[in-house]
C-alpha positions in Angstrom: -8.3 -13.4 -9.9 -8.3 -14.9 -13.4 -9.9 -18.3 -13.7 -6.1 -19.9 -14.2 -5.4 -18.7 -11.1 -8.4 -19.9 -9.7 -7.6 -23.7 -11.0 -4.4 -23.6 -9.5 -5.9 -23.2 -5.9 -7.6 -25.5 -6.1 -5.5 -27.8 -7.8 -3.3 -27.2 -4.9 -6.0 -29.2 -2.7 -6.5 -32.1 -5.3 -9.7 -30.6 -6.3 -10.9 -30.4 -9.7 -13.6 -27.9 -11.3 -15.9 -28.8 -13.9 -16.5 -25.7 -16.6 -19.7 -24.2 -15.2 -18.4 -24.6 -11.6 -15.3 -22.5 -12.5 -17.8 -20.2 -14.3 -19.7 -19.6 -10.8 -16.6 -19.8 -8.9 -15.0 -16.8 -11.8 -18.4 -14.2 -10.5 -18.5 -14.9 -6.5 -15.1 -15.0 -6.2 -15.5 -14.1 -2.1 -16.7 -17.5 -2.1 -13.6 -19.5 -2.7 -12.4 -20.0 1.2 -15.7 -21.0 1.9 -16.2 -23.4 -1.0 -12.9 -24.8 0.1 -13.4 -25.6 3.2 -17.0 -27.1 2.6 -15.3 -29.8 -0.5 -12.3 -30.5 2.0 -14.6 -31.6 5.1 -16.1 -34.0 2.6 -13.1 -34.8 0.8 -14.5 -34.5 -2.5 -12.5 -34.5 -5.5 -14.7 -32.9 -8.0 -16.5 -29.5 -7.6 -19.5 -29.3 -10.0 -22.7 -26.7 -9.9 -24.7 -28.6 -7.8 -21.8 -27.8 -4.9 -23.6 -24.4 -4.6 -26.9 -25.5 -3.5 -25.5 -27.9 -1.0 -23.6 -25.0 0.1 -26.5 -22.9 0.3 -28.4 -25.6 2.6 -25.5 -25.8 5.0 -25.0 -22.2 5.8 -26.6 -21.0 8.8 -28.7 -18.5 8.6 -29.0 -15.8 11.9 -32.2 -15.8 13.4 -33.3 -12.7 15.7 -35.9 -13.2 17.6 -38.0 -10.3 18.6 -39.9 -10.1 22.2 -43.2 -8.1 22.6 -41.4 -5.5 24.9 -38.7 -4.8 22.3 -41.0 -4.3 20.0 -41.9 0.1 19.3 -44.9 1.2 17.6 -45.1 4.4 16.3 -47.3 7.3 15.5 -48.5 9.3 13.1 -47.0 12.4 14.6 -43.5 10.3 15.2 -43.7 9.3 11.2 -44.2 12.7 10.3 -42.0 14.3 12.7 -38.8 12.1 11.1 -39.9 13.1 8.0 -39.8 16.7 8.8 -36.6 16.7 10.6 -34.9 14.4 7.5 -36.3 17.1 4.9 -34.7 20.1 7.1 -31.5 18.3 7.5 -31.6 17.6 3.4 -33.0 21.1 2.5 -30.0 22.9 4.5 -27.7 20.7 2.5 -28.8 21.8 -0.8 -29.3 25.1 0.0 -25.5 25.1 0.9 -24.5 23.6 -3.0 -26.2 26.1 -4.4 
């Protein structure tokens, strides 16, 4: 999407870009929907660079949370056996290209 394009969605909201804005807005274009959504809860008018970090602070990040019986240690042998079985799968691929 060109950056006139760009303008005109958001124009189509009322909402107006400052230069840098459009800039950022021009390289993470898979953030449009999101950036929309986050002026027009606010109803903003303007979307300058500072937007982003507000953005950033209100996204939710996913937490996982581990519990000691999930949790797998491994051996030596278990490390070394992967590693064996990943260069035998690898080496009978190669030997097949050549």
């Amino acid at each position: 999407m060109e950056k006139l394009e760009i303008v005109k969605v958001f124009l189509q909201d009322s909402i107006q870009l400052t230069p840098r804005a459009l800039d950022i807005i021009f390289e993470n274009q898979d953030i449009i929907d999101k950036i929309r959504n986050f002026v027009k809860e606010r109803n903003l008018i303007l979307i300058d660079e500072n937007i982003f970090s507000e953005l950033k602070k209100e996204e939710v990040q996913e937490i996982k949370i581990l519990y000691p019986e999930e949790i797998v240690s491994y051996s030596v042998e278990d490390v070394i056996k992967m590693y064996k079985e990943r260069f035998e799968f690898l080496s009978t691929i190669i030997q097949k290209k050549l």
